[in-house]
DRENMAR-584472 format. One record per residue: x negated, y negated, z of N, C-alpha, C in turn; residue in three letters. Coordinates in steps of 0.1 Angstrom, whole numbers, plus 5000, padded with zeros to 4 digits. Example, Ala and Ser with C-alpha at 12.3 -4.5 7.8 and 13.67 -1.06 7.14 Angstrom:
REM DRENMAR-584472
486850575078487750455078486850335078ALA/487250225071486350115071487150005079SER/
END
This chain:
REM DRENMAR-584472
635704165449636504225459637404115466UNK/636704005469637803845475638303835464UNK/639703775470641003725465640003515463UNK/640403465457640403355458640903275468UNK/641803315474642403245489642003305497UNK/641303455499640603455509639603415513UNK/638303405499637103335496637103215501UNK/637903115496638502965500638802985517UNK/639203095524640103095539638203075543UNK/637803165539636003205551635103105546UNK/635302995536634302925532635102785542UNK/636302775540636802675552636502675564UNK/636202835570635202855584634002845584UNK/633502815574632002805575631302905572UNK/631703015564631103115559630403065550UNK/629603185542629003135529628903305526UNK/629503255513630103425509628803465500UNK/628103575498627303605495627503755484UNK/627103725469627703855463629003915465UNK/629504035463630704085464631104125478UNK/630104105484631104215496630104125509UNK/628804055512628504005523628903865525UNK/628603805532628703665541627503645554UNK/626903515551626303475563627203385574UNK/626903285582627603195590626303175602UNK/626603015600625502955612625702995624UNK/625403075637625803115649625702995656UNK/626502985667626502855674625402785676UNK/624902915684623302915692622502865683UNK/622102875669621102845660621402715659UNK/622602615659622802495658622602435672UNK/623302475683622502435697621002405696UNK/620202525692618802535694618402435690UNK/618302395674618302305664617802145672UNK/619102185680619802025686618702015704UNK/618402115707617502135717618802155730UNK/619902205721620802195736621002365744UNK/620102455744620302575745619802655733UNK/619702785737619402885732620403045733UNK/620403085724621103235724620503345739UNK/621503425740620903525757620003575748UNK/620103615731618703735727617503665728UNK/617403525731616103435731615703495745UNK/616303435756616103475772615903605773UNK/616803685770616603865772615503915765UNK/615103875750614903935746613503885734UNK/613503755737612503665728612503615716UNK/613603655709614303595696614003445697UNK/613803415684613703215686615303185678UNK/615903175683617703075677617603065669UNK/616602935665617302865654616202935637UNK/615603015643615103095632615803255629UNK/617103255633617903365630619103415624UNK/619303465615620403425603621603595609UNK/622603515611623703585615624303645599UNK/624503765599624803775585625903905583UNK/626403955578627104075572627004135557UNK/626304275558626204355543627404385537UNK/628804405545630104425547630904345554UNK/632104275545632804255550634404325553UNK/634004475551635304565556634704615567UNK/635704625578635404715592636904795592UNK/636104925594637505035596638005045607UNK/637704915617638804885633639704765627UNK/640104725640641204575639641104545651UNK/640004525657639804515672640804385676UNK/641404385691642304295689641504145698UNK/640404195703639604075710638304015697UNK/638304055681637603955674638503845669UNK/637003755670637403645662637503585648UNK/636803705642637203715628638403705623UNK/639003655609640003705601640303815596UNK/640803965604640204065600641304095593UNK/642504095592643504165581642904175572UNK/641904095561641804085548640604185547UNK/640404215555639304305556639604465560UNK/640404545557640804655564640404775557UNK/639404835559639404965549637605025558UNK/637705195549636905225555635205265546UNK/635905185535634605215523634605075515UNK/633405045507633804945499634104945485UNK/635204885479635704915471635604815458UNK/634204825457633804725450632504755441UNK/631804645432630304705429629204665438UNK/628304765442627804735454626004645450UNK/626104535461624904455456623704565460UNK/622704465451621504515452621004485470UNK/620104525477619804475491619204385491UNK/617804355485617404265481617704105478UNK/618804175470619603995465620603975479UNK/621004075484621403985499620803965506UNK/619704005511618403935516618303815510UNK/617503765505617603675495618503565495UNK/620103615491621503475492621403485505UNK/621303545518621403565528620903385534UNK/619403395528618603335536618503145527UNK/619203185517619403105507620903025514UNK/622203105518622903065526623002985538UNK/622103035546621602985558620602855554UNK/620402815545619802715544620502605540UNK/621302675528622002535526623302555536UNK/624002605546624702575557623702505566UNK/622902475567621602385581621602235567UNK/622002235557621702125551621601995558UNK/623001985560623101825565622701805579UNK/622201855589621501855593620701735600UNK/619901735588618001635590619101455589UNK/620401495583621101315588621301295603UNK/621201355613621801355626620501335634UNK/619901215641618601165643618701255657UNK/619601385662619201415675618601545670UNK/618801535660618001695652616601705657UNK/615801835660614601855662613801895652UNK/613101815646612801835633611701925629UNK/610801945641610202085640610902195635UNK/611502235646612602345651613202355631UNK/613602255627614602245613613502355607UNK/612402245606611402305597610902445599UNK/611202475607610402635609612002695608UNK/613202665606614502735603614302775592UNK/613802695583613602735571613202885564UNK/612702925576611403035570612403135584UNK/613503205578613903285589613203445594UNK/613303455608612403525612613303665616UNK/615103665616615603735624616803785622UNK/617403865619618803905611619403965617UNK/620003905623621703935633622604015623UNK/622504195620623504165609625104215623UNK/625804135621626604175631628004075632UNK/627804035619628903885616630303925615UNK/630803995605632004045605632104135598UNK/633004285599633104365592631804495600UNK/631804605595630904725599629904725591UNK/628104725595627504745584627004825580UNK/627504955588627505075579627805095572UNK/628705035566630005065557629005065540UNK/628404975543627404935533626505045527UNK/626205105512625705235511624405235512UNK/624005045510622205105513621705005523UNK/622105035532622304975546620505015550UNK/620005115548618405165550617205045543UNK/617905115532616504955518617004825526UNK/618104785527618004665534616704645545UNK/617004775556616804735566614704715563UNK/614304825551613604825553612604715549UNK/613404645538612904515527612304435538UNK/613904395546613504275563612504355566UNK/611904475567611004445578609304435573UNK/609804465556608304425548608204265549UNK/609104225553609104075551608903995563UNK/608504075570608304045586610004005596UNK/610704045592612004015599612604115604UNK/612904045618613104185626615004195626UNK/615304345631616604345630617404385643UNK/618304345643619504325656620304365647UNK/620904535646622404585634623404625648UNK/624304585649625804615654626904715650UNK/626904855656628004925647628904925657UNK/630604975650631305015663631305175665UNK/630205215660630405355665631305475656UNK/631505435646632705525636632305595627UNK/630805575625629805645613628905705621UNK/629105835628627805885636627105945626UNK/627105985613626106035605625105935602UNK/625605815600624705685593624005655610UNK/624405655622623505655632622905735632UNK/622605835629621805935629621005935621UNK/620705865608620205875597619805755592UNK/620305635604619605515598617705465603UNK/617105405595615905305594616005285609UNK/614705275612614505215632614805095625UNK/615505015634615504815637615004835652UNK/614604685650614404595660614704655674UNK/616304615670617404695686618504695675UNK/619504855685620204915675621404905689UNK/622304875685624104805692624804925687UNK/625804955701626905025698627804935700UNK/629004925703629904895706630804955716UNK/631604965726632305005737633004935740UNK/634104975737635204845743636104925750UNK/636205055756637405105764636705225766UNK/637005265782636505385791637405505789UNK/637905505777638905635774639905615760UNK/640405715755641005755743641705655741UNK/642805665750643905605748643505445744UNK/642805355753642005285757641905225744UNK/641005285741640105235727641405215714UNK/642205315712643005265707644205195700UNK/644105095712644705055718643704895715UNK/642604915721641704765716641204795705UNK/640904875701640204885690641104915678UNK/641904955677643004985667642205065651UNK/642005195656640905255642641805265634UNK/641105335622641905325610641805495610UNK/640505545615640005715617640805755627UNK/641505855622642305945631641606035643UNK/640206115635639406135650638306055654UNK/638805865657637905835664637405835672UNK/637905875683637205905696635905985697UNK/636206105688635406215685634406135677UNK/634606065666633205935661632305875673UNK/633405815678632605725691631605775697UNK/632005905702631605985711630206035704UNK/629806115690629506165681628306035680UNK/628205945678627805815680627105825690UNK/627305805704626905795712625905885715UNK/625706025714625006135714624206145702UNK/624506075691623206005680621805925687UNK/623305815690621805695696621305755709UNK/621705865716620305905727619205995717UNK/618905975707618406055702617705955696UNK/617705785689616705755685615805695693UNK/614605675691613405615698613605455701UNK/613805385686613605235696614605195705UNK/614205055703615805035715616805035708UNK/617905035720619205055717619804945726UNK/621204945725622004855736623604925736UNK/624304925744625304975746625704805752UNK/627004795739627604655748629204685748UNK/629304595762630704615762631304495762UNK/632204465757632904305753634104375763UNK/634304265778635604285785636504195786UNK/637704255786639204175781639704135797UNK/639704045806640404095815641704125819UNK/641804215825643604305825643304365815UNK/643104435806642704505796641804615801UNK/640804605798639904675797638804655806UNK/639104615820637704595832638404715845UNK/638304805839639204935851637605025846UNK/638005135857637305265850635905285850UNK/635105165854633705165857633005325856UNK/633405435863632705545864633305655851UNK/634005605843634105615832633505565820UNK/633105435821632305395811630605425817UNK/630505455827629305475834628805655823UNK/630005755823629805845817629605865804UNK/630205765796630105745781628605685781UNK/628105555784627105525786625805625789UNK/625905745799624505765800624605905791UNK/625405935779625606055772624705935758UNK/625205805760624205725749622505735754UNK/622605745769621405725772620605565765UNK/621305435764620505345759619305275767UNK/618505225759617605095767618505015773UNK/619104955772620004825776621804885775UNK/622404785784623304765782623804615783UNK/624504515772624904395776626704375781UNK/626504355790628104325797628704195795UNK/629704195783629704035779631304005779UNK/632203905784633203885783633703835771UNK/635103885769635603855757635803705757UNK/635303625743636103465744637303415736UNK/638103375741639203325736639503215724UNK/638803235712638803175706638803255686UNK/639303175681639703205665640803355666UNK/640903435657641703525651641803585666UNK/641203625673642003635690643003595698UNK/642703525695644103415700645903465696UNK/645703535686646903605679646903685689UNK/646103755695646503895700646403845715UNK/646103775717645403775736645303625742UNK/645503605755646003495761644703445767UNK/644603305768643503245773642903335790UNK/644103365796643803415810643103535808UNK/642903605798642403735792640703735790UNK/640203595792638703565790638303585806UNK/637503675810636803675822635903555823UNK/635703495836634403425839633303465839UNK/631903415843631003515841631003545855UNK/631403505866631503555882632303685877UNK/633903755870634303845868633003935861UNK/632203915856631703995843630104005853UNK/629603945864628503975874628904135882UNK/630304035889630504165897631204285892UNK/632104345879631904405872630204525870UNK/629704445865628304495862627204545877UNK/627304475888627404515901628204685905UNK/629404675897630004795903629704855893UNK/629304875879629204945870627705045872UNK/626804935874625404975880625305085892UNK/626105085901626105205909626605355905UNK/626705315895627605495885625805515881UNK/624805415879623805435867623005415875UNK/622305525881621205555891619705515885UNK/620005515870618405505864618505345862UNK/619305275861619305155853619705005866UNK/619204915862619304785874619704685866UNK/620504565868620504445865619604345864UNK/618804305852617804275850618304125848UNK/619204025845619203885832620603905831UNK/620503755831622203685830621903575819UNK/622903585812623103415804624703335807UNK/624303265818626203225824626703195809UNK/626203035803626803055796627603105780UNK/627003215782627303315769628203425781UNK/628503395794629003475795628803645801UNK/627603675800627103805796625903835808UNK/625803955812624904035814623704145813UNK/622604125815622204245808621404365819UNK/621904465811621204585825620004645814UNK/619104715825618104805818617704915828UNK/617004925819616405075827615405025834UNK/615005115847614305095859612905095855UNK/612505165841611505225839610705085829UNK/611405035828610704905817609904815828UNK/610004835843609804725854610004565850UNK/610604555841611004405839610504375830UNK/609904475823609304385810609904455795UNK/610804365788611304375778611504325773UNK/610804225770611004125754610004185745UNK/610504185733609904205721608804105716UNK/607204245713606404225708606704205692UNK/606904085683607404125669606004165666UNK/604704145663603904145657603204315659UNK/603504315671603304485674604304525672UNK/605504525668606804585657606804585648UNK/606304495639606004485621604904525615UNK/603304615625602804665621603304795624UNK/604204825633604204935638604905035628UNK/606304945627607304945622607005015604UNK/605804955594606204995585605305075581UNK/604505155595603305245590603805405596UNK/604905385609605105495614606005465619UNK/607005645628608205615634607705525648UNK/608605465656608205355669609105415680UNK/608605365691608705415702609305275711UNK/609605285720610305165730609005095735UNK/608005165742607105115748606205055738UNK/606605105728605105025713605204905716UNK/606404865714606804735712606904605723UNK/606704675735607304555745606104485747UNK/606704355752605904225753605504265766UNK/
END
């Protein structure tokens, strides 16, 4: 399906192209961790360990052109894949085979933690959410389900445009919408679909994921002057999701963004606190639980967890492959 100059463009970013249609890539945070300089917000929020977690994509086509990613998305534009589709397995597999030889060089850099290396090795955690939609992917399920025979838990990211496949996909770990605009026009506009009734997807979506059991998250990436209006608008989209969480995270100004949008366009995390302050009063059930300044981001939950929501994996991977799961199964 890659052109040779595009293969060559994502491998010069530090991709590692994986069969016909995925890609992994080292997340910042797993290299910070590594280095002992920080950790990802899913570690703090949520109990994830960084540097044992492989950022990955089943797909690299997404049927948006969002104008706040930092992907190279032109070469990526469509809403099916149009190619021969891998086995799940074998991208499991180059996935984790990827992510290894990207951590290669590494163990030369004496500030390396060489525990930490060594237990990267054996990854525990699959961010699929790198670039591109992974629904798009036709056996997006057997994936999910192989990771979790393998004890690896999942974090999948959609933008909301396949509400049949939310409806019909494998529990993970925690299950991401996406929300980037409090209205039609809005979304359009940042999101630039390729589906003519997107909105009616989004929406369609949204009224899926109140309907599955584990957790969920409703995140909103904000543009500022763009898209930080309307609070009791996204307050309404939001509780028709009914999610566990919501993360409130500012847009960053960096890679294929940069084309579309100006440095002044990245909120601080002081804009993206009080934001989520005013957003919280539309959401009578839910409280501001966790901040990570430097990522930016905030996270809200529901009232009803009383503060406790990090993930039990070990009471998730039995749970997980014997029966359907519930929110409360799982928490730490």
């Amino acid at each position: 399906m890659l052109s040779k100059e595009v293969k060559e463009k994502l491998e010069g970013q530090h991709y590692k192209i994986i069969g016909e249609h995925s890609a992994v890539k080292t997340c910042t945070w797993t290299k910070k961790s590594l280095f002992d300089k920080g950790s990802c917000y899913k570690e703090k929020f949520y109990g994830i360990s960084s540097h044992r977690c492989c950022q990955m994509t089943p797909s690299l086509v997404c049927c948006n052109s969002c104008i706040y990613c930092w992907r190279s998305i032109n070469f990526f534009n469509g809403t099916k894949l149009n190619c021969e589709i891998d086995n799940a397995n074998d991208i499991i597999e180059n996935a984790i085979k990827g992510q290894r030889k990207l951590l290669n060089g590494f163990p030369g850099d004496n500030r390396l933690n060489k525990e930490k290396f060594k237990e990267a090795q054996d990854v525990k955690h699959f961010a699929i959410s790198l670039i591109g939609e992974p629904l798009i992917y036709l056996h997006i399920n057997e994936l999910i389900s192989n990771l979790h025979k393998k004890n690896i838990s999942t974090f999948l990211v959609s933008n909301g445009q396949y509400p049949d496949s939310i409806k019909n996909l494998k529990q993970v770990a925690q299950l991401y919408l996406s929300l980037d605009a409090p209205n039609k026009e809005l979304y359009k506009k940042i999101d630039i679909p390729m589906f003519k009734d997107y909105w009616e997807r989004i929406n369609e979506s949204l009224e899926n994921l109140s309907k599955r059991k584990e957790r969920t998250c409703i995140r909103l990436t904000l543009i500022k002057d763009v898209n930080m209006i309307n609070p009791e608008e996204y307050a309404s989209l939001i509780k028709k999701a009914n999610p566990s969480f919501i993360e409130v995270k500012a847009y960053m100004h960096v890679g294929y963004s940069r084309k579309n949008l100006e440095q002044e366009n990245m909120p601080f995390f002081e804009d993206i606190l009080e934001f989520s302050k005013i957003l919280v009063k539309f959401l009578e059930d839910y409280e501001i639980l966790d901040e990570h300044k430097s990522s930016r981001v905030v996270l809200i939950a529901k009232k009803i967890y009383n503060k406790k929501i990090k993930i039990d994996f070990d009471k998730f991977f039995k749970l997980v492959n014997s029966k359907e799961i519930k929110v409360e199964d799982y928490l730490r």
